[in-house]
N, C-alpha and C positions, 0 to 999 in steps of 0.2 A: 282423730275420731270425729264422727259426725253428730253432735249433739243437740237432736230436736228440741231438747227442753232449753235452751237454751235462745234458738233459733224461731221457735215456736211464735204462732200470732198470740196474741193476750188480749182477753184470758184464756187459758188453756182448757175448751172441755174433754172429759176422756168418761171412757162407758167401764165401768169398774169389773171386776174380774169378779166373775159367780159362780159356785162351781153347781153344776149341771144347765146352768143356762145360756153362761155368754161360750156357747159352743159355735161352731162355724157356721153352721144355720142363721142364728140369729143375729151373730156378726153380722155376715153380710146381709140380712136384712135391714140389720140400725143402719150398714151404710149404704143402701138403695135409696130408703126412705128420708135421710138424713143429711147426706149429703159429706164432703170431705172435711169438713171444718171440725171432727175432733179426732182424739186416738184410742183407741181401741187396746183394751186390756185385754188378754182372754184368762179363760176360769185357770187355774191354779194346775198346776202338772208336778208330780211327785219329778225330783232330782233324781233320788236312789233308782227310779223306773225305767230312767232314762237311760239314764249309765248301766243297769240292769240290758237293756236294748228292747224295752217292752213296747209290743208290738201296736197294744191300745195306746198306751200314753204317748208315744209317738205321733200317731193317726191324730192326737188331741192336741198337737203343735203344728200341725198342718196348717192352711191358711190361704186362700184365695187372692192375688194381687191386686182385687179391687178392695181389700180389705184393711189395705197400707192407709196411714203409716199403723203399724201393730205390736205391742209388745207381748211377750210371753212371760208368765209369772210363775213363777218356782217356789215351790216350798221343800225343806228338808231340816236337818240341823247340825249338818257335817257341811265344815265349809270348805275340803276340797270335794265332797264330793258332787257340793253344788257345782263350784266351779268348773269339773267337769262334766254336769251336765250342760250349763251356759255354752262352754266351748261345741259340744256335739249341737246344741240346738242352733246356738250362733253358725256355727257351719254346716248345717244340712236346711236349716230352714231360711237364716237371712232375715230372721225380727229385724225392728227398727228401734228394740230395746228390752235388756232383761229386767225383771221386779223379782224382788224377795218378798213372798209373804210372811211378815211380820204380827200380824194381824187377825187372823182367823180364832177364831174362842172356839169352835166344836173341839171337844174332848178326844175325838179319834187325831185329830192334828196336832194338837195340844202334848196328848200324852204317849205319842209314837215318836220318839227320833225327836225330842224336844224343839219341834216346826212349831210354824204362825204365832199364836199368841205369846206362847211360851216363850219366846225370848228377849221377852219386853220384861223376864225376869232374869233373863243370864245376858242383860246387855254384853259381858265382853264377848260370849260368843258369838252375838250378834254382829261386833265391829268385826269379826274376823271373818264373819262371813263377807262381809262389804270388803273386809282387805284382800282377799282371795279371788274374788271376783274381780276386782282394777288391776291385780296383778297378774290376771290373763290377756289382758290387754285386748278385750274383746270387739274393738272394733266400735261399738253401739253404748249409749249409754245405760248404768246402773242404778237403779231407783229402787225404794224398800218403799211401802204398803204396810201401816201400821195402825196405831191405835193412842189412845190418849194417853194410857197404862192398864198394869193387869188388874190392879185393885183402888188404884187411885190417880184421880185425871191430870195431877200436875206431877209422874213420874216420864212425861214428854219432854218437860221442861230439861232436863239432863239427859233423854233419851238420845234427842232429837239432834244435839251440838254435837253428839260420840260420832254419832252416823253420817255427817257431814263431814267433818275430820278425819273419819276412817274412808272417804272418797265419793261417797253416793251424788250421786247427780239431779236428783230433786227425792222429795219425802213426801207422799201421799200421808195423808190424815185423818182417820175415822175419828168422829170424836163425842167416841165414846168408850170405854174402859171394856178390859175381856167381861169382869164380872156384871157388867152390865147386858154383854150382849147386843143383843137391838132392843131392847127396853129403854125406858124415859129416852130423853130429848138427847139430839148431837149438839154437846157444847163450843159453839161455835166459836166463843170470844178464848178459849183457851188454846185455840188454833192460829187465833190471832196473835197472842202471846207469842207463841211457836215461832210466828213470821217475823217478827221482831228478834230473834235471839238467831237468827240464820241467813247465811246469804244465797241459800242454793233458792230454786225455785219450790213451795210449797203447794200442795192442791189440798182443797178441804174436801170431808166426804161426809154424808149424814145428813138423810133429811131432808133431800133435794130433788124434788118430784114437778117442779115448775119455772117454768123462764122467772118468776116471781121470786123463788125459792134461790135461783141460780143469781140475782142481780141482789139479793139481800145479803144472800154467804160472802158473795166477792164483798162486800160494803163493811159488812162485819167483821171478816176476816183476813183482811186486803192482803187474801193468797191469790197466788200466778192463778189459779184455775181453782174449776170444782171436780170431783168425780160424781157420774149418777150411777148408782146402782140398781136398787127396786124401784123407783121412779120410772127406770127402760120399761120395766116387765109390763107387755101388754098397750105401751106406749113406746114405739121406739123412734118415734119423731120428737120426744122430747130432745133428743142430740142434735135435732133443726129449728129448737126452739118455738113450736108449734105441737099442735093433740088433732090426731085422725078420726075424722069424722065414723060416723057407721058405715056409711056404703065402701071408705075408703080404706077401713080396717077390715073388711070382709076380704078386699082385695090381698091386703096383706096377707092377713091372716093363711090362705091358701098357696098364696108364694112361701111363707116362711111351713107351711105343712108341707107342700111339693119339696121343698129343698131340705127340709130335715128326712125325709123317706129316702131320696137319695143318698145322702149319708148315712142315715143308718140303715137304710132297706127295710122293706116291704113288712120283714115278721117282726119289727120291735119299733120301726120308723114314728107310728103315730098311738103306739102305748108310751113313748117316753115326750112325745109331742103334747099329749092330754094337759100338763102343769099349767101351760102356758096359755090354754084356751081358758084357763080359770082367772087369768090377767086380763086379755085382751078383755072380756066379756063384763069385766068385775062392774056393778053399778048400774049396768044399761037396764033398761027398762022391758021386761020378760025374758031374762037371762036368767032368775031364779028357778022356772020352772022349766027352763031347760036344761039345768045343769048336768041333771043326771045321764041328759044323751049325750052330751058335751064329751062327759068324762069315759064313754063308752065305746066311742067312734072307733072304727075299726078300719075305715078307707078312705079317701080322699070323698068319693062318692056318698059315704055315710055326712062324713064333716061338710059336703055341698047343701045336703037334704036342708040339716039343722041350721045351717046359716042361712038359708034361704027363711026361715021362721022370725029372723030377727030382722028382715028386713024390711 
């Protein structure tokens, strides 16, 4: 098996798995603007949908070769049936790594098919899901995408050792608990903790919106790497450890609306493209009193007009 995380330059950055945002559009735009130097999560794809042969969720594993190296992230709570989506996605698509979402607190994931957060409370089905997964022998390595715990931040501490033992090949780290959510602060030093009681590779996640931000976590938490997640949003040159000026985020901004219309076409391309002009724009100066066309835009031509205002 060929193990990036192992092989990987250090520190490892990776663009964290969002569901409706780190879609193929934006992928490849963090890595135009970005450059090759991290790895690429994508947003979370149902297992059971898989193995279903659903037609969307599939199209949602797809993946452009400039977008390597790339993992695909899974969620479900049946661990052969993950397994078996692994297998179809390992063999039709060719990741360069599968993830279990471990991690997720929305309540539609949570409380369907006991996925993401939820089994940061039935750890052993957790470990089985990790055992099922190394016993396909997939080729690429295994890595879970978790949390500190569901209701308390030192339920890692024994999480964390099951899932290295059960085989996973490194352990991302939010760090912060489900009932927390994204509220208060990512505990940083309990991730630290974490690094200390493991030998695989750890990535910290939480909190991380600055090369500032990215050089403090590693320090504090002397893990392999960081993950950014909303940090990306609206900045996706933070994965090149720099922030796009205005003239050169207009730029962007129009390549990642051309490339999301492509993918999803014309009749729903830039009503689902709207979220993200609310990031790119967030702060700048007369961006308040345009937001309302922002959120309106209807063509590429519409979104030329209004950007031409802010510059």
């Amino acid at each position: 098996m060929n193990n990036m995380w192992t092989s990987s330059k250090k520190p490892i950055l990776a663009l964290a798995p969002m569901a409706d945002f780190t879609d193929a559009p934006f992928c490849r735009v963090c890595r135009e603007v970005s450059g090759k130097d991290f790895v690429i999560f994508r947003e979370m794809v149902s297992a059971e949908a898989i193995v279903r042969d659903s037609e969307k969720t599939l199209k949602m594993c797809g993946f452009d070769k400039i977008e390597r190296p790339i993992v695909i992230q899974l969620f479900g709570g049946d661990p052969e049936i993950i397994r078996e989506a692994a297998e179809i996605v390992v063999k039709k698509f060719k990741p360069d790594g599968i993830d279990i979402n471990m991690g997720c607190p929305v309540p539609k994931i949570t409380k369907k098919g006991q996925a993401g957060a939820s089994l940061l409370k039935d750890q052993d089905r957790a470990v089985e899901i990790v055992k099922a997964l190394k016993s396909a022998n997939l080729g690429v390595p295994v890595s879970v995408k978790t949390r500190l715990g569901w209701a308390n931040d030192d339920e890692i501490l024994e999480f964390a050792p099951k899932l290295e033992k059960a085989g996973a090949d490194l352990i991302t780290i939010h760090g912060r608990t489900k009932k927390q959510g994204y509220s208060g602060q990512a505990n940083w030093d309990r991730i630290a903790e974490v690094k200390k009681l493991v030998n695989i590779p750890v990535i910290a996640n939480g909190d991380i919106r600055s090369q500032e931000d990215i050089d403090k976590c590693i320090d504090i938490t002397g893990a392999d790497g960081v993950m950014i997640g909303r940090g990306a949003l609206g900045n996706p040159r933070i994965l090149g450890g720099s922030e796009l000026l205005l003239k050169e985020k207009v730029k962007v901004v129009l390549r990642h609306a051309n490339l999301h219309m492509e993918h999803y076409g014309d009749e729903h391309g830039l009503k689902t493209f709207r979220k993200h002009l609310l990031f790119y724009f967030k702060g700048f100066p007369g961006v308040k009193e345009l937001r309302q066309e922002l959120v309106k835009v209807e063509s590429i031509a519409d979104l030329e007009r209004v950007l031409t205002k802010l510059q």
